[in-house]
N, C-alpha and C positions, 0 to 999 in steps of 0.2 A: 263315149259313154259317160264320163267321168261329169261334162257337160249336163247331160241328160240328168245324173241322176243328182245332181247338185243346185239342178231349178227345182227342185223338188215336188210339189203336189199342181202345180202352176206350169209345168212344164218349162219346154223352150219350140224355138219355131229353128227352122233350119235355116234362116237368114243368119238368126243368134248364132248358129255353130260354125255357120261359114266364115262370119265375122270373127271370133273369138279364134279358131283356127288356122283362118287364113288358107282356105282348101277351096275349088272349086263346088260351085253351089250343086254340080253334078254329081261329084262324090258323097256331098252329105245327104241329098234325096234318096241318091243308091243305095247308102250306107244304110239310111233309114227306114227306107224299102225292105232291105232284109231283116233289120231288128223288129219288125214291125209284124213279119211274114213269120219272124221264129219266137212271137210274143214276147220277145225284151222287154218290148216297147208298146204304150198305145193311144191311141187320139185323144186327145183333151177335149171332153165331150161337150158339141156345141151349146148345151144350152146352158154349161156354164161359163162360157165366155163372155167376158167382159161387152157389154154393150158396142158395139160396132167393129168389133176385132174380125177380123175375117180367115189370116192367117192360123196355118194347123199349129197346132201345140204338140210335141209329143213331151210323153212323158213313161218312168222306168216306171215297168209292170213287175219287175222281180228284182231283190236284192244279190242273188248269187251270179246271176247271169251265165242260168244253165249248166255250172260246174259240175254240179251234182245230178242235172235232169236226167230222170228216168224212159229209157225206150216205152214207148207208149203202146207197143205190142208187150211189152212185160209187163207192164199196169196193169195194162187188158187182163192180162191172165192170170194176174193175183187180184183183179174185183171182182171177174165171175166168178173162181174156185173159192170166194169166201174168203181168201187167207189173210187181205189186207182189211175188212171188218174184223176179225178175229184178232191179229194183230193190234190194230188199234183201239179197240177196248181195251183187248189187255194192258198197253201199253199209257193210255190217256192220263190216268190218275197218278201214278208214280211220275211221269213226265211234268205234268202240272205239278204238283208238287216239289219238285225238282227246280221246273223254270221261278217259280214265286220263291224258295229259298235262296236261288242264285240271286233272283232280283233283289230281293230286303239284305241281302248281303251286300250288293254294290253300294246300295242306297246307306245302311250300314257305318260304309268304309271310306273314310274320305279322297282317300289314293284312287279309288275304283269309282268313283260320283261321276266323272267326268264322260267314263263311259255310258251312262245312260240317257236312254231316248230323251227328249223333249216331248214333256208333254202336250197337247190339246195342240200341236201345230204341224203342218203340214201334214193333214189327213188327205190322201187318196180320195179323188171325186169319184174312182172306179170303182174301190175294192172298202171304202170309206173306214180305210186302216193307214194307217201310220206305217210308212214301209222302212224306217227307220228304228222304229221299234219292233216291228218284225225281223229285220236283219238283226239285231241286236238277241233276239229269243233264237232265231233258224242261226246263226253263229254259235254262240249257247251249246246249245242241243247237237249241232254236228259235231263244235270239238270233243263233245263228250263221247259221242260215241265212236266216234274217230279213236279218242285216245282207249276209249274200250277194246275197240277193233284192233287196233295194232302193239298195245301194250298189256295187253291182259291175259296173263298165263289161261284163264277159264277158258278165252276164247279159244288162244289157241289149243288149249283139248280138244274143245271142241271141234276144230278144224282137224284134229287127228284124226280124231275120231269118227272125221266123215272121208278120211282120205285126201283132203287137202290140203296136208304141212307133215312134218317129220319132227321127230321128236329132237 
């Protein structure tokens, strides 16, 4: 993976990984068959291939790789019931807001510079985003509310309050 997401918007082909890892070429097809099948991963799209290249490119589709994904019969069931439109309105402005202070703050702080994206480079031919600066915001935003979730007396009321923790 490390491979994959380190050729960045240009992909890699599975010769490169065999080579570089020194694994049979059957392992890395397979390997990529399945990231490929669990959208890890996705074809580096022919017509932006270099003039005569013939071999597949892949390249990473997501920066978390699924740590976080959500069952997709629970999706389901918070987009028809409205709750994840509702949610995310509410939630959009205060979030932005949040991501752009966090950001002018790295930008800011010379200790924290180093952490931020590159701009104008390696933009995604798929998703035609910067998946490094996406991981850089969806990192952000999860330890935040991570650190909501597990450290925050409020929260845990509220989990009392619903039957889910003890005082």
């Amino acid at each position: 993976m490390d491979h994959i997401r380190q050729s960045g918007s240009q992909g890699i082909t599975a010769a490169d990984i065999t080579a570089k890892e020194k694994i049979p070429a059957s392992v890395a097809y397979s390997t990529l068959k399945e990231l490929y099948r669990l959208e890890f991963i996705f074809l580096y799209p022919r017509e932006k291939k270099r003039k005569g290249e013939r071999r597949k490119r892949y390249v990473c589709e997501r920066s978390t790789w699924g740590k976080y994904r959500i069952d997709q019969e629970f999706d389901s069931a918070l987009r028809v019931s409205g709750i994840l439109e509702r949610i995310t309105d509410e939630m959009r402005q205060p979030v932005m807001n949040a991501l752009k202070d966090a950001y002018d703050q790295f930008g800011a702080t010379k200790e924290l510079q180093r952490y931020i994206p590159t701009k104008n480079t390696n933009i995604c031919p798929n998703c035609q985003r910067s998946h490094e600066a996406m991981e850089f915001f969806y990192a952000t935003l999860l330890r935040s509310i991570d650190l909501m979730i597990t450290d925050s007396e409020d929260f845990k009321k509220f989990m009392v309050s619903r039957g889910y923790a003890t005082e």
